[in-house]
N, CA, C and O atoms as a printed pandas DataFrame, in Angstrom:
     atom_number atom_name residue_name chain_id  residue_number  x_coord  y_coord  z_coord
0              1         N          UNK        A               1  124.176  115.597  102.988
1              2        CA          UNK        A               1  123.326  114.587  103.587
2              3         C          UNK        A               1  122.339  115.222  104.551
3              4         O          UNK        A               1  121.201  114.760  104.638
4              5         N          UNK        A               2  122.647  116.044  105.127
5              6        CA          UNK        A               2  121.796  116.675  106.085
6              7         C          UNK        A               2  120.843  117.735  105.209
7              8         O          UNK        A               2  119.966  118.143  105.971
8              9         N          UNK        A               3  120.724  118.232  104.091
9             10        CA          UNK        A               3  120.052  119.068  103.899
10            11         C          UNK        A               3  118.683  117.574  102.886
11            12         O          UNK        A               3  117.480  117.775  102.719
12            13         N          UNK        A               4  119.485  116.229  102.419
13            14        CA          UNK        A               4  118.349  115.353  102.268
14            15         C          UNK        A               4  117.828  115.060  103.492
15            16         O          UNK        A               4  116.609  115.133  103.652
16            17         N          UNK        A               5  118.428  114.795  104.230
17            18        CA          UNK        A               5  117.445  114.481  106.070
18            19         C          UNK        A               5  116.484  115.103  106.269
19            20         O          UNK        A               5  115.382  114.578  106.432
20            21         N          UNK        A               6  116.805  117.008  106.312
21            22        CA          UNK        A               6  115.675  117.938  106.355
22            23         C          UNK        A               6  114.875  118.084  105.359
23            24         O          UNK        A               6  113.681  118.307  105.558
24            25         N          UNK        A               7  115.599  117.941  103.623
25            26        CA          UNK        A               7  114.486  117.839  103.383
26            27         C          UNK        A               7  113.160  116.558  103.184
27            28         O          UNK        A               7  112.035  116.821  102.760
28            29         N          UNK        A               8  113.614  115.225  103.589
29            30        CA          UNK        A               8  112.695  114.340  104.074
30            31         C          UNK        A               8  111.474  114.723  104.658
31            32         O          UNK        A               8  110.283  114.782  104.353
32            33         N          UNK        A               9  112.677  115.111  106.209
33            34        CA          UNK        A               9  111.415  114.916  107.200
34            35         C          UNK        A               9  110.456  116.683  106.746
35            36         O          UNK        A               9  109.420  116.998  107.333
36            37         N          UNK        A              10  110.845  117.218  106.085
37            38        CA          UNK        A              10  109.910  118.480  105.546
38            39         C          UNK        A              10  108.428  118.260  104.702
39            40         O          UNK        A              10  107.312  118.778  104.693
40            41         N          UNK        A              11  109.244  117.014  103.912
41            42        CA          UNK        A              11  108.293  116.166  103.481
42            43         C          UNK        A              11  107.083  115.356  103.943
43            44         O          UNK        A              11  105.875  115.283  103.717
44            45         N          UNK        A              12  108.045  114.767  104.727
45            46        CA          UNK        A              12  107.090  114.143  105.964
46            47         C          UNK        A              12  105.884  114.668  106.857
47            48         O          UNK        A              12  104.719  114.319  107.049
48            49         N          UNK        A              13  106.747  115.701  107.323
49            50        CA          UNK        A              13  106.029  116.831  108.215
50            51         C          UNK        A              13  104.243  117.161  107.274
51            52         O          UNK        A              13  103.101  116.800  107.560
52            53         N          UNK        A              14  104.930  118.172  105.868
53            54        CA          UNK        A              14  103.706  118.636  105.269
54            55         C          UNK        A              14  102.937  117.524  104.822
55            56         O          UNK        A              14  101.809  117.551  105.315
56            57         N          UNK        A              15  103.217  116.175  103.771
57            58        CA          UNK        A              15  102.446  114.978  103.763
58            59         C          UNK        A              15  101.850  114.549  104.665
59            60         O          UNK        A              15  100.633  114.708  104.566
60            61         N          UNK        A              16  102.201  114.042  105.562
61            62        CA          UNK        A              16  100.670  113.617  106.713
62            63         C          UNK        A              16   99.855  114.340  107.067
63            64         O          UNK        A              16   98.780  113.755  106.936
64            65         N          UNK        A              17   99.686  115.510  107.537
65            66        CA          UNK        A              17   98.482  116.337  107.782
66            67         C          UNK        A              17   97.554  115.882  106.008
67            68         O          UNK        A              17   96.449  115.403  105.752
68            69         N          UNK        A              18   98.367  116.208  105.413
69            70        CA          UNK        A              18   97.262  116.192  104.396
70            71         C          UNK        A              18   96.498  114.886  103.789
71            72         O          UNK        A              18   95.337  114.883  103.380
72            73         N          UNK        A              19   97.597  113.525  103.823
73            74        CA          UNK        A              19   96.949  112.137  104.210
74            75         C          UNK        A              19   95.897  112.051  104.990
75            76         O          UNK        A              19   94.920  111.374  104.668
76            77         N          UNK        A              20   95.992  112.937  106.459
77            78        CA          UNK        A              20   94.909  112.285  107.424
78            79         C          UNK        A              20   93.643  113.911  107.470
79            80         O          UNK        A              20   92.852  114.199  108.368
80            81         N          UNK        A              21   93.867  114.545  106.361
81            82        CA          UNK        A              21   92.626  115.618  105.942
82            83         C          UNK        A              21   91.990  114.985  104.584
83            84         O          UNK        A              21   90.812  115.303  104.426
84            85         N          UNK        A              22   92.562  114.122  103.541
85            86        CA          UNK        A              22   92.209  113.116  102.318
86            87         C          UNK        A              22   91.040  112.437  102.500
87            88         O          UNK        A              22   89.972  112.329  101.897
88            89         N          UNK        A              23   91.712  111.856  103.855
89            90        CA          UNK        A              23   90.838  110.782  104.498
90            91         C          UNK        A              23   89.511  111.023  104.699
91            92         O          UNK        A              23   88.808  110.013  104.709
92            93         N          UNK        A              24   89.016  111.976  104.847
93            94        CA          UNK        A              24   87.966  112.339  105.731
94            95         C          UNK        A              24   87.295  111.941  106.809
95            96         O          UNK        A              24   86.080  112.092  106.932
96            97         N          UNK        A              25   88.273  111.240  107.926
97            98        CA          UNK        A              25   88.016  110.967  109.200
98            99         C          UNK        A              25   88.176  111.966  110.113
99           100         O          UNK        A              25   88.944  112.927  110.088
100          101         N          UNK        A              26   87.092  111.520  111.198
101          102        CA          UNK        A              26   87.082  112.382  112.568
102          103         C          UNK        A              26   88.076  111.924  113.416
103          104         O          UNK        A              26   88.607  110.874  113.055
104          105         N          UNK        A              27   88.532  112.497  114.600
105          106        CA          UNK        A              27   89.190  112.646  115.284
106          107         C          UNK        A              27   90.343  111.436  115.136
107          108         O          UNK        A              27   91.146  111.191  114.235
108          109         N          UNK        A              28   90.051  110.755  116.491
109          110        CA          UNK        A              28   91.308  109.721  116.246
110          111         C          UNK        A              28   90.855  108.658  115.295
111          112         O          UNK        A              28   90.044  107.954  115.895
112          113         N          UNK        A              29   91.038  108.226  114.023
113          114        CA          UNK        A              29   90.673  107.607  113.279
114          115         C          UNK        A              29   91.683  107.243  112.165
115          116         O          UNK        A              29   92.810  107.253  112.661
116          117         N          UNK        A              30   91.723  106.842  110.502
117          118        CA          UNK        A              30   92.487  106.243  109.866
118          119         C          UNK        A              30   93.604  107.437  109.394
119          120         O          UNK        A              30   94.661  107.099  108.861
120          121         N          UNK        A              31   93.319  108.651  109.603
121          122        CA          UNK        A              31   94.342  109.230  109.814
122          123         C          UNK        A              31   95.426  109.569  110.334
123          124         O          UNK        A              31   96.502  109.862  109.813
124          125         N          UNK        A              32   95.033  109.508  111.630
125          126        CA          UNK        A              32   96.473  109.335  112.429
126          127         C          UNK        A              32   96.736  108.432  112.802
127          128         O          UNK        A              32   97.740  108.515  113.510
128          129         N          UNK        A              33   96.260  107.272  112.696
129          130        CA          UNK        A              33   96.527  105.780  112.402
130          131         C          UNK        A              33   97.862  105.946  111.410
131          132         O          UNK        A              33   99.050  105.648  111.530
132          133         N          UNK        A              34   97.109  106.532  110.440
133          134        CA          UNK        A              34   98.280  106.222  109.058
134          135         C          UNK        A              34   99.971  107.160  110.071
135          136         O          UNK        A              34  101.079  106.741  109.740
136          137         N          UNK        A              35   99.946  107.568  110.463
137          138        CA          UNK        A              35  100.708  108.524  111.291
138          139         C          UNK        A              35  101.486  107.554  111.941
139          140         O          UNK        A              35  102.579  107.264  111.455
140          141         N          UNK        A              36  100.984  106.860  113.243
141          142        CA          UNK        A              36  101.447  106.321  113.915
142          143         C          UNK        A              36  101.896  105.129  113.290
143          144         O          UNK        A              36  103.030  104.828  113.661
144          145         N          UNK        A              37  101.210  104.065  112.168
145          146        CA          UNK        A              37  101.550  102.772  111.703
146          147         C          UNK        A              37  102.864  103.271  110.806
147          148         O          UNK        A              37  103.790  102.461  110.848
148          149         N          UNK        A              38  103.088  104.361  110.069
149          150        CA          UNK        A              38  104.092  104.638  109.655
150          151         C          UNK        A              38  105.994  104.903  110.267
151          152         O          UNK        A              38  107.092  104.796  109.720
152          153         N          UNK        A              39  105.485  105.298  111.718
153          154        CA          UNK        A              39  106.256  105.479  112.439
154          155         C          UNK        A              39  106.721  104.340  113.288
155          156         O          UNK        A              39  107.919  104.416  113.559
156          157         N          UNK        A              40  106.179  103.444  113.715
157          158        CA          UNK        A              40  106.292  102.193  113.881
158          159         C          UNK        A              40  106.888  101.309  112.519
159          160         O          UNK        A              40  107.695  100.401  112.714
160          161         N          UNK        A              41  106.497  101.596  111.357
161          162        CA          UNK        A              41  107.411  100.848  110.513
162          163         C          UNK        A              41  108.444  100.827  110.208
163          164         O          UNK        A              41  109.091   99.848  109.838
164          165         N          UNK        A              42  108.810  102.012  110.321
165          166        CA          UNK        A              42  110.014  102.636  109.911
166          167         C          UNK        A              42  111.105  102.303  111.117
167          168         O          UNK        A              42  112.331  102.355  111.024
168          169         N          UNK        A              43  110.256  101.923  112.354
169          170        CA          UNK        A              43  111.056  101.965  113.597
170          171         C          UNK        A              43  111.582   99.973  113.301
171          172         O          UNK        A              43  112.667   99.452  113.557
172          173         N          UNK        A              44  110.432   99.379  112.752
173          174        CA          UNK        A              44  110.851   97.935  112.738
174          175         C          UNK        A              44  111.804   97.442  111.546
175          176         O          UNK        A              44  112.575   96.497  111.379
176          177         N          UNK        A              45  111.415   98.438  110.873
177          178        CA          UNK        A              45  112.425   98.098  109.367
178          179         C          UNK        A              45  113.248   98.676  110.050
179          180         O          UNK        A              45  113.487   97.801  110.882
180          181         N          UNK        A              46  113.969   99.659  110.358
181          182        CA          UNK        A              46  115.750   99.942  111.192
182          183         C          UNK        A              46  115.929   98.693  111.753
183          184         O          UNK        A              46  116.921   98.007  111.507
184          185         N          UNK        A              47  114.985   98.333  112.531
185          186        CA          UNK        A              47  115.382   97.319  113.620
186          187         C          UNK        A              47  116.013   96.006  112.882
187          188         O          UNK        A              47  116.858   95.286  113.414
188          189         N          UNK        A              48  115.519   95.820  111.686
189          190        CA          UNK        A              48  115.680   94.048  111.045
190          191         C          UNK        A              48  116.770   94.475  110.649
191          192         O          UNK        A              48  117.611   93.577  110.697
192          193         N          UNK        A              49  117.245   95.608  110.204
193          194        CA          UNK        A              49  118.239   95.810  109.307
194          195         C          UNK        A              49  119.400   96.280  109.573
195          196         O          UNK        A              49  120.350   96.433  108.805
196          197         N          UNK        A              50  119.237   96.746  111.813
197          198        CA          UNK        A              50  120.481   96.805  112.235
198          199         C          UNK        A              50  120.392   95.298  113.218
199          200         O          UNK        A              50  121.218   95.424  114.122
200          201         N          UNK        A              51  119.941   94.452  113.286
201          202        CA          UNK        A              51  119.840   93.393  113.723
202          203         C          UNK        A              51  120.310   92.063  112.438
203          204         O          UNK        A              51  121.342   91.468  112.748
204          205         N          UNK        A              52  119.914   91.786  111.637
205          206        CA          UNK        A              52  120.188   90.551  111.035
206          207         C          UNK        A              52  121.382   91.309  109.825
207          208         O          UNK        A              52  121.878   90.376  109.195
208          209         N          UNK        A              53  121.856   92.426  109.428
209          210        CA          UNK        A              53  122.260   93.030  108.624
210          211         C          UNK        A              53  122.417   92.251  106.853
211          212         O          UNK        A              53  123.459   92.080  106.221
212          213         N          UNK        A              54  121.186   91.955  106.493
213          214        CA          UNK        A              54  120.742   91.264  105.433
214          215         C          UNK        A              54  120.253   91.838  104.654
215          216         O          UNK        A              54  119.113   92.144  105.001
216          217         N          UNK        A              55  120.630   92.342  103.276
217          218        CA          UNK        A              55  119.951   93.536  102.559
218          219         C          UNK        A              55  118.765   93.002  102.152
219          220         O          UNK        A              55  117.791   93.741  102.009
220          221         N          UNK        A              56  118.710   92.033  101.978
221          222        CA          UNK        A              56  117.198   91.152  101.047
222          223         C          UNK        A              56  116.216   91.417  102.299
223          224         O          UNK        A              56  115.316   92.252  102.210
224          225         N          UNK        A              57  116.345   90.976  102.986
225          226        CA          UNK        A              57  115.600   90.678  104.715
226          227         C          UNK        A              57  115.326   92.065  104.369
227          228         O          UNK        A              57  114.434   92.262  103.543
228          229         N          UNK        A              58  116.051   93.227  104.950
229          230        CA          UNK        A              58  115.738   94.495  105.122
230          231         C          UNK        A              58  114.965   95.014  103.727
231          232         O          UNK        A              58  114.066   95.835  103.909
232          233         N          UNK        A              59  115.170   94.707  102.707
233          234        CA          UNK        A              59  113.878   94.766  101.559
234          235         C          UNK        A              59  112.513   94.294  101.386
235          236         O          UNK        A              59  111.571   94.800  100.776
236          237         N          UNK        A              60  112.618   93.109  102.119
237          238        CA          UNK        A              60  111.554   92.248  102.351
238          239         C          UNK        A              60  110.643   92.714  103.300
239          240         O          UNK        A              60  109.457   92.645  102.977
240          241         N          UNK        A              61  110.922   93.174  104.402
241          242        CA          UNK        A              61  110.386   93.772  105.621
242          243         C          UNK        A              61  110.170   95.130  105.143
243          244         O          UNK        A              61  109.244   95.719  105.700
244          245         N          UNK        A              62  110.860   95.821  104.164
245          246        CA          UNK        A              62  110.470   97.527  104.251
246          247         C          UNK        A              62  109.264   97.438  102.928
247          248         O          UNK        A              62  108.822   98.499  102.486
248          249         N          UNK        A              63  108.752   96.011  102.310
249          250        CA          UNK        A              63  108.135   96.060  101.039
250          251         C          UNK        A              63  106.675   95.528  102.232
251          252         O          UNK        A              63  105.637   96.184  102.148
252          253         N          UNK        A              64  106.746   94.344  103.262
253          254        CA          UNK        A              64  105.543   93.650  104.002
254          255         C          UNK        A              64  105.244   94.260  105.013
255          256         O          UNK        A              64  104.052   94.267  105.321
256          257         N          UNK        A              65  106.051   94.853  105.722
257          258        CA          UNK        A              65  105.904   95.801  107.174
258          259         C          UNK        A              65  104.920   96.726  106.443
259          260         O          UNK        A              65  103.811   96.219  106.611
260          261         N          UNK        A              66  104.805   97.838  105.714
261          262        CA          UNK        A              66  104.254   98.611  105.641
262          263         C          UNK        A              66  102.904   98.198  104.978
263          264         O          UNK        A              66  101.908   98.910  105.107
264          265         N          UNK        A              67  102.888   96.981  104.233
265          266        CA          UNK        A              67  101.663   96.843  103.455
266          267         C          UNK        A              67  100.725   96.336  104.128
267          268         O          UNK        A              67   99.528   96.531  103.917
268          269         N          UNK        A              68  101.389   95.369  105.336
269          270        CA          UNK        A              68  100.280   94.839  106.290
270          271         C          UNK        A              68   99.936   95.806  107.507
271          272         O          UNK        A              68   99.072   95.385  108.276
272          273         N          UNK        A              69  100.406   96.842  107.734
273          274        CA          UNK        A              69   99.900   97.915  108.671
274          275         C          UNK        A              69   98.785   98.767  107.620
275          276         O          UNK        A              69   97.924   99.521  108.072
276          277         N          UNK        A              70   98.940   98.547  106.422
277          278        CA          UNK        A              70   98.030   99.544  105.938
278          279         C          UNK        A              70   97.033   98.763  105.560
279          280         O          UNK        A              70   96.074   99.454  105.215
280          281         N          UNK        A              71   96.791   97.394  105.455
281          282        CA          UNK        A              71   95.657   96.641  105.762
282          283         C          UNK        A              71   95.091   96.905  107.109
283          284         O          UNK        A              71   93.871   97.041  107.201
284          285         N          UNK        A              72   95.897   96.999  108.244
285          286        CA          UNK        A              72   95.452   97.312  109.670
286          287         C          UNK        A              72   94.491   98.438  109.935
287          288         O          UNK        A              72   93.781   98.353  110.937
288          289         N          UNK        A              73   94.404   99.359  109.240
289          290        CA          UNK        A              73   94.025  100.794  109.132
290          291         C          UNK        A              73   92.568  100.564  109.299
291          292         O          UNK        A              73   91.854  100.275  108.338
292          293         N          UNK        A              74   92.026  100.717  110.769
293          294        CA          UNK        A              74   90.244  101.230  110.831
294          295         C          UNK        A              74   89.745  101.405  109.528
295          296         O          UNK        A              74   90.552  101.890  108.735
296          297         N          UNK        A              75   88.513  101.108  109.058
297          298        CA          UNK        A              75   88.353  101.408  108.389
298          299         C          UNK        A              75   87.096  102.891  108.316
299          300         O          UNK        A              75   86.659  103.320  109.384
300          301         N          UNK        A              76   86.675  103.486  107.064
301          302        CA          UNK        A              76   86.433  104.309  107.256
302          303         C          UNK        A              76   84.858  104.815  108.121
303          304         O          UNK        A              76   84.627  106.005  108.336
């Protein structure tokens, strides 16, 4: 389990730099947007899903949480 953890967040790590170089935005812009709205989702989907412990709920939220932050995204 721990060597899927590391290799996740390895994943993680090298994928975003290159999401927010895709982009071709300057500085603080839809790139590290995508950074931060990701990290926040992930923080609210734990949250529904150690709070109401509802697998549907926690599907529901990990399918709308992320799609409406990526509507949120500055645009370019």
């Amino acid at each position: 389990m721990n060597r899927l953890v590391a290799a996740l967040w390895g994943l993680l790590v090298w994928i975003m730099p290159t999401i927010a170089s895709a982009e071709e935005s300057h500085g603080y812009s839809r790139g590290n947007a995508f950074i931060y709205y990701a990290a926040i989702a992930a923080i609210l989907i734990y949250g529904i899903n150690d709070t109401f412990h509802i697998k549907m709920m926690t599907w529901v939220a990990a399918i709308v949480i992320p799609v409406v932050f990526y509507l949120m995204l500055p645009v370019k």
